[in-house]
C-alpha positions, 0 to 999 in steps of 0.5 A: 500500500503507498502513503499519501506522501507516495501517491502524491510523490508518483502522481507528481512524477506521472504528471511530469512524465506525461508533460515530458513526453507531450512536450518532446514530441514535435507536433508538426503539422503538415500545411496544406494551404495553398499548393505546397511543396512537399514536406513542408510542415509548421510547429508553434509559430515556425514553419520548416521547409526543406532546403534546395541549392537555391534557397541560398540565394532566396534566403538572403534576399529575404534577410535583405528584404527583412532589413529594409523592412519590408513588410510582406515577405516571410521572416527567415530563421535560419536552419535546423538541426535536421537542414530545413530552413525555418521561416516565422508563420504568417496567420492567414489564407492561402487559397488552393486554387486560382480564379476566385480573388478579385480586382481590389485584391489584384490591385493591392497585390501590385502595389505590393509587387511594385514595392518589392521590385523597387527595393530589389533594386538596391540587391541587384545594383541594375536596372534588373529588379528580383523577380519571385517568379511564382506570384501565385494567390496560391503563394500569396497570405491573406488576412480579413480578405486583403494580401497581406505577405508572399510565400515560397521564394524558391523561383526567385532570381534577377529578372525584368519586371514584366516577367512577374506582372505578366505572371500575375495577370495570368493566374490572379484573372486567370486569363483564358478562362471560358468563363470570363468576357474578354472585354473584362479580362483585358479591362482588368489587365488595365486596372492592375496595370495602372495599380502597379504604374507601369511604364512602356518597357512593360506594355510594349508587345505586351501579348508576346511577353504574356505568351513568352511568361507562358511558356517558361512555366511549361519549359522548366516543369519537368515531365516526370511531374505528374500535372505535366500534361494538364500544365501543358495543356492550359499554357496552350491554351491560354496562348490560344487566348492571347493570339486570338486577341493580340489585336486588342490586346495590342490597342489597349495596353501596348 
């Protein structure tokens, strides 16, 4: 038989052990937000991603970015003990699938691209500006319905800036969409074009940068990807859509 004193000793070292076990056991939850890379998981407030060769290069630009205090990019943490990079967790919505954010969203979002592409200015030390690459809603956090910071700066590297605002014209209006009015696809086109303040080195041949942003997302998807054919497929078509309105296109944005 234990004595009180020997319940409460044990109850107190059960109690202690069940915390130590509840607490040793990382609760990492695999996020599902968005279309997420594999294997990246988020536990407390950080989230882990798995390190690629060119996260080196992404991960200091967002060391630069923190430092000069921008505000809509994730905050890198540096590297665990397992080699994945870390970065702080942004509380949002990220959305699974295109097609569904609207043209106040799309004009906020520019804004928020034309000032990521003018500090990246001070990273280059050109005229060149560092393109994300993959300006997605899908990498895109939003908070009470308003973009709020960008995410998966893997794709990002020295470009030009029609590079980015084609590629988001793209995917926020989803350009192509049989569902959609022309005259209100190229109208929005316009909209967020004025949102971001372009000038004529993004407008000129406007319809052949839309094509060629095309085509680099299916020219550098490998074919063992299981959304290969399915990609393929919506990039000729949605070229398809800008050739048979390159007129207008033409005539109204340049």
């Amino acid at each position: 038989m234990c004595s009180n004193i020997e319940r409460c000793i044990f109850g107190v070292f059960l109690n202690e052990t069940r915390f130590f076990i509840w607490s040793t056991m990382e609760k990492e939850i695999q996020l599902k937000g968005g279309r997420s890379t594999n294997g990246v998981v988020k536990s407390d407030n950080v989230v882990f991603r798995p390190h690629k060769n060119e996260s080196d290069f992404a991960n200091k630009f967002l060391k630069y970015l923190e430092n000069q205090n921008f505000p809509y990019s994730q905050k890198y943490l540096g590297r665990d003990e397992k080699g994945r990079d870390k970065f702080l967790y942004i509380d949002g919505y990220v959305p699974n699938e295109i097609g569904d954010t609207t043209i106040e969203q799309l004009c906020r979002f520019m804004q928020i691209v034309k000032k990521l592409h003018d500090l990246s200015l001070g990273f280059t030390n050109n005229e060149k500006v560092i393109c994300h690459n993959d300006l997605s809603p899908c990498n895109t956090v939003f908070v009470n319905d308003i973009p709020r910071a960008i995410i998966d700066w893997d794709s990002c590297a020295v470009g030009e800036r029609w590079e980015d605002i084609t590629y988001i014209l793209w995917l926020w209006i989803n350009i192509g969409s049989l569902n959609r009015n022309k005259i209100d696809i190229i109208g929005q086109m316009k909209t967020a074009l004025f949102s971001y303040g372009v000038n004529t080195e993004v407008t000129e041949n406007f319809a052949d940068k839309l094509m060629w942003r095309m085509d680099k997302v299916i020219s550098q998807m490998s074919k063992d990807n299981y959304q290969y054919n399915r990609t393929k497929d919506w990039v000729e078509f949605s070229k398809l859509w800008v050739r048979e309105n390159r007129e207008i296109i033409t005539k109204e944005i340049g």
